[in-house]
NUPA-497947 format. One record per atom (N, C-alpha, C): x, y, z. Coordinates in steps of 0.02 Angstrom, whole numbers, plus 50000, padded with zeros to 5 digits. Layout:
! residues N
XYZ/...
This chain:
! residues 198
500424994050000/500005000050000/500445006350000/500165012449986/500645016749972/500645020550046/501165021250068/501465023350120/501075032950139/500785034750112/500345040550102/499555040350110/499285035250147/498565032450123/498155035050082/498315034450015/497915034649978/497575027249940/497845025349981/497615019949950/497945015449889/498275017349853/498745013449803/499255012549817/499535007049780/500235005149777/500535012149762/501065012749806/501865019249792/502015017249734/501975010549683/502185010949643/501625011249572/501225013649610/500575015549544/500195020849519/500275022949452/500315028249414/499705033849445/499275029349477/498545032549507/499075035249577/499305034749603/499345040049666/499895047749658/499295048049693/499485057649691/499945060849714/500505056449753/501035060549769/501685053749768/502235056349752/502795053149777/503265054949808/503555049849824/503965049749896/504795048849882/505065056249893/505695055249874/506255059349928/506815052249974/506935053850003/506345057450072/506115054450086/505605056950145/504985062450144/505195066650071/504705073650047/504155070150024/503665072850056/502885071149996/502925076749940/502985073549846/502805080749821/502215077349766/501845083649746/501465079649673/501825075249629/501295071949589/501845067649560/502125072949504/501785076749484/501845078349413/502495084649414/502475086549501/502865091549511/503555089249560/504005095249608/504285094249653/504415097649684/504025101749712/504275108649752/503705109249802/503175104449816/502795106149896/502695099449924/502775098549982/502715094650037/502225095050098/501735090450103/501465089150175/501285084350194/500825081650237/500735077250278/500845076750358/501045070350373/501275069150423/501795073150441/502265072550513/502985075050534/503445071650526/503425067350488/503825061850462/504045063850394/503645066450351/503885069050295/504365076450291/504315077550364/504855086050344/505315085050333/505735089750263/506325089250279/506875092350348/507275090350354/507735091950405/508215095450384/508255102950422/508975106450405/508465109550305/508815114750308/508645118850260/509295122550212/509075122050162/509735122250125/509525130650110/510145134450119/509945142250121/509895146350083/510225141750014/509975146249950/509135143349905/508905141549961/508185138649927/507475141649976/507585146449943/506925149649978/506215145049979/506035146150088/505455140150081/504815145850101/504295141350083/503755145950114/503115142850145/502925145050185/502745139650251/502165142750248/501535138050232/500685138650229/500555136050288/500125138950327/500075138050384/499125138450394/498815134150380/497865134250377/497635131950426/496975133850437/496475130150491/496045128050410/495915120850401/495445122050351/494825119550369/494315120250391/493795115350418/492935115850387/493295116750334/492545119850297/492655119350203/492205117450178/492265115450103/492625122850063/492295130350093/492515134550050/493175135050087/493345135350123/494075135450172/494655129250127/494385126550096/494675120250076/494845124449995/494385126149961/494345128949911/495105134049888/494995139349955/495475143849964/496175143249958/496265137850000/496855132350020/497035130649944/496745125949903/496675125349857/496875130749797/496675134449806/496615139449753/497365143549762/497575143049818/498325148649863/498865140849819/498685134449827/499395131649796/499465129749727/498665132249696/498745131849625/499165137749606/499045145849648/499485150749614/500135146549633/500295143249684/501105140749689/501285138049620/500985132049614/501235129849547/501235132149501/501725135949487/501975141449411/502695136949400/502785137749346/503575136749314/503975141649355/503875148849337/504145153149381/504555152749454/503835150949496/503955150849548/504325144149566/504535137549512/504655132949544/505315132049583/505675138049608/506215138249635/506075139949717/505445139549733/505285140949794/504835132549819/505045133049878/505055124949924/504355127349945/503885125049936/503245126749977/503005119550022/502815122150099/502955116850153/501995118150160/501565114750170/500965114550205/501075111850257/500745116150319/500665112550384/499765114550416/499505110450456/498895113450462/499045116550523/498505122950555/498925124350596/499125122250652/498695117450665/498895115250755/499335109550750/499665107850663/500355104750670/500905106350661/500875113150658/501395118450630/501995120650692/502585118250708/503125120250763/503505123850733/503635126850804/504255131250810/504675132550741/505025125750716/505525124150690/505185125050618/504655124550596/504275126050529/504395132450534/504105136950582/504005143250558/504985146550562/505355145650588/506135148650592/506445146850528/506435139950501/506675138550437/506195139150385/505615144950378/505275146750323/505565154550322/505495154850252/505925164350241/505195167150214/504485165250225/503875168550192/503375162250234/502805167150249/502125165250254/501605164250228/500975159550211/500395159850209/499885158450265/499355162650275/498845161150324/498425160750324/498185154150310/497495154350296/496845151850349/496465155350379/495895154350421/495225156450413/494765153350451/493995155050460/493905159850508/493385165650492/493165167450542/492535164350591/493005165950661/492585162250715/492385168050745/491755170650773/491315173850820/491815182050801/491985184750749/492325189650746/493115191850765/493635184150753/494145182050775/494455175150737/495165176250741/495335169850708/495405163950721/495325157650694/495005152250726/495765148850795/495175147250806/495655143050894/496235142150875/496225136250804/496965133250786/497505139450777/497375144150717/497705148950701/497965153350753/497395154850830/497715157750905/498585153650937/498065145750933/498635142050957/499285140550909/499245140650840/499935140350847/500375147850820/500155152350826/500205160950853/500375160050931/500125155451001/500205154151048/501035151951050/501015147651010/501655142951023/502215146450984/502245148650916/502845151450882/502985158950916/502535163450930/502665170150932/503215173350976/503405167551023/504045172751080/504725170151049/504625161751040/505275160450999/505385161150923/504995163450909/505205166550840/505255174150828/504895177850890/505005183850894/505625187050860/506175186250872/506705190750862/507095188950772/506865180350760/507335177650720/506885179550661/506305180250649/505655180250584/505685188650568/505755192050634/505825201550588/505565202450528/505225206750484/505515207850402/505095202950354/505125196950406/505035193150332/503965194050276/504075190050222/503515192150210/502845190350223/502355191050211/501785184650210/500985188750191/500605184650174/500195184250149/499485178050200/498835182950170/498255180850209/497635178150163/497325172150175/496575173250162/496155171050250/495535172050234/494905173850289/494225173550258/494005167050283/493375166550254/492865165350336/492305169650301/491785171250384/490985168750326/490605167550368/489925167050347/489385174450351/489825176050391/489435184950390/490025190850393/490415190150431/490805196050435/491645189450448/492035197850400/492855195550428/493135200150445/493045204650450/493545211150454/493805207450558/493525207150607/493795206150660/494395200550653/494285195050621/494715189650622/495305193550567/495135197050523/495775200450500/496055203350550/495985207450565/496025211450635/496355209850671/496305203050705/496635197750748/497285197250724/497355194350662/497855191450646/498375196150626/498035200250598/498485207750583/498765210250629/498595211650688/498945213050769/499635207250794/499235203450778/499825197850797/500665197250753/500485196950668/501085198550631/501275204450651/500925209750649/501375216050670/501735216650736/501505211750788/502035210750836/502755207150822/502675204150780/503145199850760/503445201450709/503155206450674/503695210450627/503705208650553/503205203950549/503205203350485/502755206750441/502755206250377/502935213150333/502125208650275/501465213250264/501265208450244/501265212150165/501405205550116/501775209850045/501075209449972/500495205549994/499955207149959/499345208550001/498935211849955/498335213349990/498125205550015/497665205450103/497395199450093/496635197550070/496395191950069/495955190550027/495625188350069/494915190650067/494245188650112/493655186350069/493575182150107/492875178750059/492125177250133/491675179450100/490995178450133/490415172950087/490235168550125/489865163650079/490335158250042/490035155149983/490095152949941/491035154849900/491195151649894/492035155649871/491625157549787/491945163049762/491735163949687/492595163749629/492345163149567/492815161249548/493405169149575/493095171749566/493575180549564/493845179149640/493565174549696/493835175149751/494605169149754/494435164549730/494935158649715/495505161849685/495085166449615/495815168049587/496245174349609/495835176749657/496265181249712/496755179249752/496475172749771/496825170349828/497615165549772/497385163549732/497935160749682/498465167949666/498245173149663/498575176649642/499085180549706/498635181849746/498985182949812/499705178149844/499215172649862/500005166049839/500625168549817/500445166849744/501035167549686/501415175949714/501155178949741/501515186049744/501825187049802/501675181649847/501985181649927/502885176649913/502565171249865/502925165449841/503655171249783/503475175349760/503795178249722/504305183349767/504105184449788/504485191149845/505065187649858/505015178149877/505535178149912/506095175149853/505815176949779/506745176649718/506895183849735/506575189649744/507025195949746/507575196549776/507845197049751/508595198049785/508725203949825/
């Protein structure tokens, strides 16, 4: 069985990711990884800019978003950038210090960002305080009635921490629409881009 549960043989043309050296990537590609904590790589090579997606996803349009942020990843362009998914309440310390860029993607909860996204904001924010400064990142926020508070939230928190946010972020209410997906694809790709500038 394939070591990824999907259900197929690792060695059959039907599964969706392969396994090389310990990285989960598409098959068709090689530049994003997730899963388990078993698949991270270890130690970061420093001329390879990574960029660390960090979601609560718990909802079909939340899923969408998610979706839509690693289709802008996959460009030719951008394929010189390492993109890491973690969800957030599996996301450590050590993810966020060896990423040089952010994505954040959450739901709005009761006018605030969801539990997961608090807690691991809880856990990275004092030890990464000093070492993350500067760097860039990028947002989506999807609410059923209102987001501006859960922006709000999260916006307070990077600005304690110093990071620098380098596209507009992207909010969606309801239903995701295509103009909202391809916001959020486009936002991506422009957070993902910041970090070839030299």
């Amino acid at each position: 069985m394939c070591q990824h549960d999907c259900n197929n043989d690792s060695r059959d043309a039907g599964c969706h990711l392969s396994c090389r050296n310990g990285i989960l990537r598409p098959a068709n590609r090689g530049k994003w990884h997730s899963g388990s904590r078993e698949t991270r790589v270890v130690g970061k090579s420093d001329d390879v800019p990574r960029l660390l997606v960090v979601h609560h996803t718990p909802s079909p349009p939340l899923q969408d978003l998610l979706e839509a942020a690693r289709a802008g990843l996959d460009q030719p362009e951008l394929a010189a950038v390492e993109v890491v998914v973690r969800p957030a309440l599996g996301t450590s310390i050590v993810d966020v210090l060896e990423a040089d860029g952010y994505l954040l993607g959450t739901p709005a909860n009761f006018g605030y960002m969801s539990g997961a996204l608090k807690h691991f904001f809880d856990t990275v924010y004092y030890p990464c305080l000093e070492a993350t400064q500067g760097r860039p990142y990028g947002m989506w926020v999807h609410g059923n009635n209102d987001v501006d508070g859960a922006v709000a939230s999260v916006e307070r928190l990077v600005k304690g921490l110093g990071w620098q946010r380098v596209a507009e972020t992207v909010t969606s209410i309801g239903p995701t629409t295509v103009e909202v997906r391809d916001a959020c694809a486009e936002m991506a790709a422009t957070v993902a881009a910041n970090l070839l500038v030299e």
